[in-house]
C-alpha positions as CSV (number, residue, x, y, z in Angstrom):
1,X,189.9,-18.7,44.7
2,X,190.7,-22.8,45.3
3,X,190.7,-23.0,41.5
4,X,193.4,-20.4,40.9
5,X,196.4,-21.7,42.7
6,X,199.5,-19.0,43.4
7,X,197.9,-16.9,40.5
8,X,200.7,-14.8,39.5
9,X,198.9,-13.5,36.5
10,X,200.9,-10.6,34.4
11,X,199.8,-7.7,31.9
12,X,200.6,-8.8,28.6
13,X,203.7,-6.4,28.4
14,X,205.4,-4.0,31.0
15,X,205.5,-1.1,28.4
16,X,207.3,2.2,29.0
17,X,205.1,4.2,27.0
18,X,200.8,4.6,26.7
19,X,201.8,4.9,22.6
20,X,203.6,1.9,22.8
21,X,200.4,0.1,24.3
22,X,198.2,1.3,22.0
23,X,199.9,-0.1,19.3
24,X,199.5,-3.8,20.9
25,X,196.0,-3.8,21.7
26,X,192.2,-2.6,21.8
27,X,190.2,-3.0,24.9
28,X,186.8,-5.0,23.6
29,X,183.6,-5.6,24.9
30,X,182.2,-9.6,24.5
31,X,179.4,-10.5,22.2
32,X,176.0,-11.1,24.3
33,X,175.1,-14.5,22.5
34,X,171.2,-15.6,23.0
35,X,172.0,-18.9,24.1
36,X,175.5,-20.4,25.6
37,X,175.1,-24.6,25.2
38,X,178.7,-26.7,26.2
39,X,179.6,-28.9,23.6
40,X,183.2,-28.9,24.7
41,X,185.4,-28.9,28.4
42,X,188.4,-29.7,28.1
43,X,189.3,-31.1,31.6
44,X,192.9,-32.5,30.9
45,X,194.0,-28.8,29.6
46,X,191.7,-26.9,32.0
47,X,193.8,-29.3,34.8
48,X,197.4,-27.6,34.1
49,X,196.3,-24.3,34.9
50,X,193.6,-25.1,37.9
51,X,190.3,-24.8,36.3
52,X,189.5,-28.1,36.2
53,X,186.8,-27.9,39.2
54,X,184.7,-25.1,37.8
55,X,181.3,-25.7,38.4
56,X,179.0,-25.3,34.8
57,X,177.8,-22.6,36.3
58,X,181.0,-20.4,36.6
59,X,182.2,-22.1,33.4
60,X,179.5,-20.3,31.4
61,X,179.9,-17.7,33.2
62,X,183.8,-17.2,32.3
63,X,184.1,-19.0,28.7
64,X,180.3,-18.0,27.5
65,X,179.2,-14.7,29.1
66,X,183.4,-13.8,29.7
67,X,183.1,-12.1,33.0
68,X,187.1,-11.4,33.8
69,X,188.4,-14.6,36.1
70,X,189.5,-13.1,39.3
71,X,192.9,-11.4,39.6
72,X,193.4,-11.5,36.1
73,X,193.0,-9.1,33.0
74,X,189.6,-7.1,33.8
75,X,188.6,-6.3,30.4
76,X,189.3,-8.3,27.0
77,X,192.1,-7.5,24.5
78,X,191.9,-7.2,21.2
79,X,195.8,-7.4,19.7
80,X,196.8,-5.5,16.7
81,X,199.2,-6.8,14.2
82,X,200.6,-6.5,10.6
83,X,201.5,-9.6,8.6
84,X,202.4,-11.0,5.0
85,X,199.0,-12.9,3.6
86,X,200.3,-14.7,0.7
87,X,203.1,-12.5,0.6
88,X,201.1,-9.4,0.3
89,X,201.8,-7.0,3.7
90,X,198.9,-6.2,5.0
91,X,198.9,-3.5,7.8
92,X,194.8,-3.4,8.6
93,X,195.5,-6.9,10.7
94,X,194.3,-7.5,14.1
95,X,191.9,-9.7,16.3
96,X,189.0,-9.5,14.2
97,X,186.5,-11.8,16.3
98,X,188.6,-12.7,19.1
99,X,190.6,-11.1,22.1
100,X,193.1,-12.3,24.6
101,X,190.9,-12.5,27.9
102,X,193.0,-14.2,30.4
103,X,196.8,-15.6,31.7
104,X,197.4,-17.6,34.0
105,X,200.2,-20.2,35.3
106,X,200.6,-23.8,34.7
107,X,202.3,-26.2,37.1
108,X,205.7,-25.3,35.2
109,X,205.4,-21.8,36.0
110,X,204.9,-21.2,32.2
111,X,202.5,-18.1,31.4
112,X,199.7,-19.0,29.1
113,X,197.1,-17.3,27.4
114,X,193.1,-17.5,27.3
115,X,192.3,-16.1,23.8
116,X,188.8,-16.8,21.9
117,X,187.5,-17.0,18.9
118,X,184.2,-15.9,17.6
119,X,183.7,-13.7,20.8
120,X,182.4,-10.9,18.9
121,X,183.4,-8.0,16.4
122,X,186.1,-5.8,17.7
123,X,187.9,-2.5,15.4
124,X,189.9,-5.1,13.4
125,X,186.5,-6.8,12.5
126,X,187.1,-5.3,8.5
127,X,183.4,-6.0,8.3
128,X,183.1,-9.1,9.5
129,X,180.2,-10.0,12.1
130,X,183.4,-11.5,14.5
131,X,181.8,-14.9,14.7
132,X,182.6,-18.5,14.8
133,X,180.4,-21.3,12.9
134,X,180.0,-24.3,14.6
135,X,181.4,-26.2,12.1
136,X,184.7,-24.2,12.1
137,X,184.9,-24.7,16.5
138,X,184.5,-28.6,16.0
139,X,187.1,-28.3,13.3
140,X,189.1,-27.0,15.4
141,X,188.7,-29.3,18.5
142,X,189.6,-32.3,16.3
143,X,192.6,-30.6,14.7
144,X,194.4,-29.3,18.6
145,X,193.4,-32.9,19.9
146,X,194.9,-35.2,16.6
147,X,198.1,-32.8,16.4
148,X,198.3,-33.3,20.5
149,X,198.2,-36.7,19.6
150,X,201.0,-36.9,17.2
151,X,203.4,-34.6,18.8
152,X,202.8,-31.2,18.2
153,X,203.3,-28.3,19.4
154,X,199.6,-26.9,19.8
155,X,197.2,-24.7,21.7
156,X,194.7,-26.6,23.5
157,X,191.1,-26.1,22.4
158,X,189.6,-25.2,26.1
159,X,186.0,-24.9,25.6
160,X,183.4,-24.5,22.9
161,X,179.9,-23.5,23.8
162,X,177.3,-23.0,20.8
163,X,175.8,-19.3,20.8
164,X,172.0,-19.7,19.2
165,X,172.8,-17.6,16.4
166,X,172.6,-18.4,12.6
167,X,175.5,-17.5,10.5
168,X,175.6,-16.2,6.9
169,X,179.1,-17.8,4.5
170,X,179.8,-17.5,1.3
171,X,181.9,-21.0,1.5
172,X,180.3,-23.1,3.4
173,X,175.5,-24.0,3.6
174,X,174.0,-20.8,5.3
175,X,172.6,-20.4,7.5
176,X,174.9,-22.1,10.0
177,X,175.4,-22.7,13.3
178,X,177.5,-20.2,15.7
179,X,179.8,-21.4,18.1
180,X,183.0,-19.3,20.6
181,X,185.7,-21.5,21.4
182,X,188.4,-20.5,23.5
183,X,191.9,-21.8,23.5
184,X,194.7,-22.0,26.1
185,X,198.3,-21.0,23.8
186,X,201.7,-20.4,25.2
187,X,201.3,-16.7,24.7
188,X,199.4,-14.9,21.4
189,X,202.8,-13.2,19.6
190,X,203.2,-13.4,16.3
191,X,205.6,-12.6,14.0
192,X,203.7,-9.9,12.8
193,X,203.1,-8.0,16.3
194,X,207.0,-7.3,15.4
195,X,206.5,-6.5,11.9
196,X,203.7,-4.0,13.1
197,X,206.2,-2.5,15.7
198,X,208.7,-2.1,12.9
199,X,206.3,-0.4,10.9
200,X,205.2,2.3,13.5
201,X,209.0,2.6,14.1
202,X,208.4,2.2,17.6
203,X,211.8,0.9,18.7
204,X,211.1,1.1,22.6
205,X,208.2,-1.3,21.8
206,X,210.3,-3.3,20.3
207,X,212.6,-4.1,22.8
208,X,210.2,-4.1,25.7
209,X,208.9,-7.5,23.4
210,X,211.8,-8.6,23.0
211,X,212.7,-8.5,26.7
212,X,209.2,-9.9,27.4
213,X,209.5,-12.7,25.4
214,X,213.0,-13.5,26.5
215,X,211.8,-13.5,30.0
216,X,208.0,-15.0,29.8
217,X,208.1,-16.8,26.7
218,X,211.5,-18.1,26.6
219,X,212.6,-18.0,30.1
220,X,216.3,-17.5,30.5
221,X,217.1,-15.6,27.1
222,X,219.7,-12.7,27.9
223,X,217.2,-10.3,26.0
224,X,219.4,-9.3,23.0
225,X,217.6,-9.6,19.3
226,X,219.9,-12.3,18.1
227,X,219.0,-14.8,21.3
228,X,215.5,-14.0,21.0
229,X,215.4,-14.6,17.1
230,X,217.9,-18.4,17.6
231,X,215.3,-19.4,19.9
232,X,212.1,-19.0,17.8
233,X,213.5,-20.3,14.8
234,X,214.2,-23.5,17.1
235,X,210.4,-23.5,18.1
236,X,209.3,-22.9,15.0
237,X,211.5,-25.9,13.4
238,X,210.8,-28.2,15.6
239,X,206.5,-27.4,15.1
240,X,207.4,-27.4,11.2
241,X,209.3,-30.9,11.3
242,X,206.0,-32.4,13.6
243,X,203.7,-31.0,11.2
244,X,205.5,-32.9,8.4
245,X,205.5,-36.0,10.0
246,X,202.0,-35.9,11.3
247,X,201.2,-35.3,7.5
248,X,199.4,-32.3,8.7
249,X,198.8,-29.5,6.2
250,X,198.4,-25.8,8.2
251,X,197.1,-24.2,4.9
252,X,197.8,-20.7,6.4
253,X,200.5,-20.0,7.2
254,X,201.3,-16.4,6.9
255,X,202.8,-14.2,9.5
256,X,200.2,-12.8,11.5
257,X,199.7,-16.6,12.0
258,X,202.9,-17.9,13.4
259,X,203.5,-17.5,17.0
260,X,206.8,-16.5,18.2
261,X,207.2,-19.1,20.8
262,X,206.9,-21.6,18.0
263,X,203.2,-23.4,18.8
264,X,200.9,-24.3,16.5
265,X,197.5,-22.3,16.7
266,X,194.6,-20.9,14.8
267,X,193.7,-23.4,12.4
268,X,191.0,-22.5,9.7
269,X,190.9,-25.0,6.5
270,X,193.8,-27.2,7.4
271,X,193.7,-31.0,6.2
272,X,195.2,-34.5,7.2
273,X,197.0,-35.8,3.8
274,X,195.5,-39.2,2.6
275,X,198.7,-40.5,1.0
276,X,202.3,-38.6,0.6
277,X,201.8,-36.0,-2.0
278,X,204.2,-32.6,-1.6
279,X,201.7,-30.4,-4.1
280,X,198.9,-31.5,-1.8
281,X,197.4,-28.2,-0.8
282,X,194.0,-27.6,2.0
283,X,192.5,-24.5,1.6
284,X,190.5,-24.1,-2.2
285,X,192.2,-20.3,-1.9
286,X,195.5,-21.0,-2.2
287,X,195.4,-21.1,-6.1
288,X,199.4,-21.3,-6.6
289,X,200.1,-24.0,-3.8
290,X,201.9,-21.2,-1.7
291,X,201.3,-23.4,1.4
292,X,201.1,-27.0,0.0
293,X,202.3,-29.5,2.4
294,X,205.7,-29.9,1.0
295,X,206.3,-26.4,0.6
296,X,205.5,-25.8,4.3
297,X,209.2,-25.5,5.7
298,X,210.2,-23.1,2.9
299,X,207.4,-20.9,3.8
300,X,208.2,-20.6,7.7
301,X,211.5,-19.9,6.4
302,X,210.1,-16.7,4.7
303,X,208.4,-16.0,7.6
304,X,210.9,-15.8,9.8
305,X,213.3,-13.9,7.5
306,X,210.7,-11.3,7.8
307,X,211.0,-11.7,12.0
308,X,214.6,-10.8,10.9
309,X,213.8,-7.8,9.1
310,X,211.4,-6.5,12.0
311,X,214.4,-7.1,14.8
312,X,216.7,-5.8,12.1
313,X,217.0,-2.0,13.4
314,X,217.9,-3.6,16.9
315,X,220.6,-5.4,15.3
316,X,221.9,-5.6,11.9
317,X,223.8,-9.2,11.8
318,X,220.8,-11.4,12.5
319,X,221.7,-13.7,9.5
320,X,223.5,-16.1,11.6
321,X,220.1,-16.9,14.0
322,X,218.0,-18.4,10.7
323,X,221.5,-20.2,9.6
324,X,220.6,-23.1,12.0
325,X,216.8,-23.4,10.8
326,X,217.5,-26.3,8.5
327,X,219.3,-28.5,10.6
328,X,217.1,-27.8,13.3
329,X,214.1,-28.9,11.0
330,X,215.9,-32.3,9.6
331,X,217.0,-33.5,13.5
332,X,213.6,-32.9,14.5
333,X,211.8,-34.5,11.5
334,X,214.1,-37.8,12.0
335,X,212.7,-37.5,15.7
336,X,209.4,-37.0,14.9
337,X,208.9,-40.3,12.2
338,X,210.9,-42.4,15.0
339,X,208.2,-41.4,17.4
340,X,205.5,-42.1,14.8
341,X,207.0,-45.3,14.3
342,X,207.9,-46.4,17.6
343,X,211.2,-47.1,17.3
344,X,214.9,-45.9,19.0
345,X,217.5,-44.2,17.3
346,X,219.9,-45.8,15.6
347,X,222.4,-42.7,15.1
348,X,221.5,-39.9,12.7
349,X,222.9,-41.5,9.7
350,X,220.8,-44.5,10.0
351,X,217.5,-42.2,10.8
352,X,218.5,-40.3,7.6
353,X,218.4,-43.2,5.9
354,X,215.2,-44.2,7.3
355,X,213.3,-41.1,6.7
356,X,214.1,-40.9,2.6
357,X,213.7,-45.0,2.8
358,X,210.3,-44.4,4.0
359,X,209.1,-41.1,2.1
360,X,210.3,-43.2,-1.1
361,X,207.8,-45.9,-0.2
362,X,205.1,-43.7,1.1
363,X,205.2,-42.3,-2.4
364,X,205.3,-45.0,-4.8
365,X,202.9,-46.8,-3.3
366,X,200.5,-44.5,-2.4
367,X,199.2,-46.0,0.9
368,X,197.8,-44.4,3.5
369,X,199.2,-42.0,5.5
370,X,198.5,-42.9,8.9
371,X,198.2,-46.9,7.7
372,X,201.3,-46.6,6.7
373,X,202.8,-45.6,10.3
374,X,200.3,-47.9,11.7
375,X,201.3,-50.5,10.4
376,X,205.4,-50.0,10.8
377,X,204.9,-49.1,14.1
378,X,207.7,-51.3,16.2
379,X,208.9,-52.1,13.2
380,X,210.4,-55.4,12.4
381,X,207.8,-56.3,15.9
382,X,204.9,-55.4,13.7
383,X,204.7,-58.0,11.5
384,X,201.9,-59.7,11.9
385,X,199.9,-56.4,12.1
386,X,200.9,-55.7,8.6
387,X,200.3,-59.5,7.5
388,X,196.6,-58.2,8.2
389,X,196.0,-54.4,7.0
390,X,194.3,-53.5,4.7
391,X,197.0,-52.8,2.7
392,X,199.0,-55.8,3.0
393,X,199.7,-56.0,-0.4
394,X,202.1,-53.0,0.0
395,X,204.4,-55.2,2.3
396,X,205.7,-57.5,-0.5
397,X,209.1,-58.0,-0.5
398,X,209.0,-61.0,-3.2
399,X,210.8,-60.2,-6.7
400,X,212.2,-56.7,-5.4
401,X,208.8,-55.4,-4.1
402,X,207.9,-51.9,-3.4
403,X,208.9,-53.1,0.2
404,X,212.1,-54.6,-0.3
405,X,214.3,-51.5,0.4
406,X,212.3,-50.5,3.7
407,X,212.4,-53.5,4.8
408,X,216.1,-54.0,5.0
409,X,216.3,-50.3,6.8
410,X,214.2,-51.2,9.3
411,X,215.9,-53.8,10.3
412,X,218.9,-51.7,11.8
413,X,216.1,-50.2,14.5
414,X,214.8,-51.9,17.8
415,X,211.3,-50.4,19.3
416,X,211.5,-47.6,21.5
417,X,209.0,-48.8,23.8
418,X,208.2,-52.6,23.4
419,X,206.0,-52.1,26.3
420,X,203.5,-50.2,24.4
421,X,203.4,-53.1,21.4
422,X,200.5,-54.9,23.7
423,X,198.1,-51.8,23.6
424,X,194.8,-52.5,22.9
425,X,194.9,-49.8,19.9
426,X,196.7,-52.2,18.1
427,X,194.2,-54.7,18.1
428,X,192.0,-52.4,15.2
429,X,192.4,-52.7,11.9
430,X,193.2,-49.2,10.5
431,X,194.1,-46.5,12.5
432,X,193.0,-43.2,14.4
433,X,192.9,-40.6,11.2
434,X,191.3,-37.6,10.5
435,X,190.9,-37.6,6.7
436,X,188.3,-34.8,5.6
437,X,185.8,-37.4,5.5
438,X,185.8,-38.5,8.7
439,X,185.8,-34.9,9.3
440,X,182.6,-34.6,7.4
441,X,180.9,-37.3,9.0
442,X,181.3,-35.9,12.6
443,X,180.0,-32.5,11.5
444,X,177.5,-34.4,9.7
445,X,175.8,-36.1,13.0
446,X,175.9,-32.8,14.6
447,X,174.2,-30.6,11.8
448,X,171.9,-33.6,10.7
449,X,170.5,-35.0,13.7
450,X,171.9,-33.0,17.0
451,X,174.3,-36.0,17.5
452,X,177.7,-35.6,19.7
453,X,178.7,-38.9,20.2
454,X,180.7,-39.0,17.1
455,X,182.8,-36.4,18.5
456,X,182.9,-37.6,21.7
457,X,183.9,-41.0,20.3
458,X,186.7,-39.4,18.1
459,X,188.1,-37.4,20.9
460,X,188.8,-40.5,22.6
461,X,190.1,-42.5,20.3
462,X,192.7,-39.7,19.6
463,X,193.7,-39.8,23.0
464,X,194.3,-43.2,23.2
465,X,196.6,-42.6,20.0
466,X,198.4,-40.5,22.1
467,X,199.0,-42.3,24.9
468,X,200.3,-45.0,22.5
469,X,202.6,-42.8,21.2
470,X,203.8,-41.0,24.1
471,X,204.5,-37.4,25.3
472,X,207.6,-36.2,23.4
473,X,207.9,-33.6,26.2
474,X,207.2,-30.5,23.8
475,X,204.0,-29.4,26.1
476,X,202.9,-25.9,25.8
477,X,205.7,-24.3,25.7
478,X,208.3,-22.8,23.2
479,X,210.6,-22.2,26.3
């Protein structure tokens, strides 16, 4: 088909054994929903893996009604897991209202996954009707477009069509609106597919994942436990340090909900911090703080000490693969703010310096969290944009002001991309954000009055953000 160039589509795994296969995945039917209305394409992704010239009629028909895309996987996939929730195993864990329905090639020869959500109830449903509210799609949209934005390492949101069904939640006004949404990833294993191999004892498994990984995911790997395990704790780093700087709390993040190749995906109550605050915490659930923002690297740290103990009867010296994790993390966090802020590298001593200069002022004053890197942005060249934000008065630097010390810092660093100074973005005021309630609002159009354009509107703002701010080259991929 024109739309499917050189389709060299794979099974998920190359397994020796039909046990071994059953213990990755359930072959599911699709929900039949009574109505399929597009309220999301997402050309730019669809575009990397030729689908971008799908008529609406054969877009329904794959990402509404899921009929199988040709050459490709003929019948949906539900994938089993285990996984720590909260630090509690849990061995009942799979794809509860979602499967894996399609892989295809982008133009990097990268293998990428089609997986949904709210596609339908499937036997790791636990009850649960396998839905998606509408609310909980659009959430999701603006989530994989702002972290695009600011340089992380996300799945795409692909499509979202609304169903025509009416939802029942205990959290949220019921009835509700239903949605599916499906998402192009860099592959849909998690840390927990291991921990569920580990727990069958299925060793063969094991290393036909391992080899899979090294291979599809990873590219180039030489398929032993220890290079397998070095190279997601570099993924997952480097998404932990973006999240930190986007100020972007994951609220989740347990292990059936970390993929191996280090992207961030599946995003349920995350949250946008207003101002800095470490003990700020997104979903009402999380009663200790487990997954507050500023415990967020210390938890991905647990969860990848449990990859370790999956991988460990493969090999027993895997210690020396998570040693790396936190310097990985701090040279990508110094990388990250520096693309936030616009500005070149001044050596890593200087961008150490910068990054505690800066987390000191964010909190003591309090300011905005995107203001804040608004406003710097070019540093010393932004001037004048700070002389009129709306929180100007954060810039003093009279009588040993709050800004004083920053200021001095910044000094040392020249903009990255002067070039970029002269967008048109910073002619506003405040900046792009997604607070909750601008999140709020946006639903609020939809579920008040049937109105789209603040989504549309919101959608393209953010990607003029990110054109600002550049591609820092992470793509899709983990490999």
């Amino acid at each position: 088909m024109p739309y499917l160039p050189d389709p060299r589509v794979l099974s998920v795994v190359q397994h020796p054994s039909e046990s071994t296969r059953q213990a990755l995945w359930d072959e599911v039917d699709p929900a039949v929903f009574p109505r399929r209305t597009l309220r999301f394409r997402n050309q730019r992704a669809a575009a990397t893996v030729g689908l971008d010239s799908l008529s609406p009629a054969d877009w329904e028909r794959h990402f509404a009604r899921f009929e199988p895309l040709p050459q490709n996987l003929p019948r949906p996939l539900a994938l089993r897991y285990h996984g720590h929730q909260f630090r509690h195993y849990n061995p009942q864990l799979g794809d509860g209202r979602g499967f894996l329905y399609g892989q295809l090639r982008d133009g990097q020869g990268r293998l990428l996954d089609l997986g949904t959500k709210g596609s339908g109830t499937t036997p790791w449903s636990r009850g649960g009707d396998g839905r998606l509210t509408l609310k909980g799609g659009v959430r999701e949209v603006l989530a994989t477009e702002m972290l695009e934005a600011l340089g992380v390492n996300t799945s795409k949101t692909f499509s979202l069509f609304e169903t025509g069904e009416a939802l029942y939640r205990g959290d949220e006004p019921s009835p509700t609106r239903s949605s599916v949404l499906v998402r192009l990833s860099h592959s849909h294993v998690r840390i927990g597919t291991f921990q569920r191999l580990a727990a069958v004892g299925d060793l063969d498994g094991m290393r036909a994942m391992v080899a899979y990984a090294s291979t599809e995911l990873f590219r180039g790997l030489d398929g032993s436990p220890g290079a397998f395990l070095r190279a997601v704790v570099a993924g997952t780093a480097r998404t932990t340090a973006a999240w930190m700087a986007a100020g972007f709390c994951h609220a989740v993040l347990n292990t059936d909900n970390i993929n191996v190749t280090g992207e961030s995906f599946d995003y349920g109550p995350w949250r946008f911090l207003p101002t800095l605050d470490p003990n700020f915490t997104a979903a009402y659930f999380d009663h200790s703080g487990l997954y507050a923002y500023g415990r967020q690297p210390q938890a991905v740290f647990w969860n990848l000490q449990q990859l370790a103990l999956a991988l460990s009867p493969l090999d027993s010296d895997l210690q020396p693969a998570l040693a790396d994790f936190g310097t990985l993390y701090f040279e990508a966090l110094r990388g990250q703010f520096l693309r936030r802020l616009g500005l070149a590298s001044a050596g890593e001593a200087a961008d150490t310096v910068l990054v505690h200069a800066l987390v000191d002022w964010l909190a003591t004053t309090q300011i905005g969290f995107d203001q804040a890197f608004f406003d710097l942005y070019g540093g010393a060249a932004g001037e004048a944009r700070r002389a009129r934000s709306p929180a100007r008065e954060a810039y003093s630097c009279g009588s040993g002001g709050p800004f004083t010390d920053l200021a001095a810092v910044l000094d040392a660093f020249s903009p990255a991309h002067p070039e970029r100074l002269a967008s048109a973005y910073f002619d506003r005021e405040q900046p792009v954000s997604m607070v909750i309630g601008q999140v709020e609002a946006v639903w609020d159009a939809i579920d008040l009055k049937d109105d789209w354009g603040p989504l549309q509107k919101l959608v393209g703002e953010i990607r003029v953000l990110g054109e600002v701010l550049g591609d820092d080259g992470s793509g899709l991929g983990g490999g």
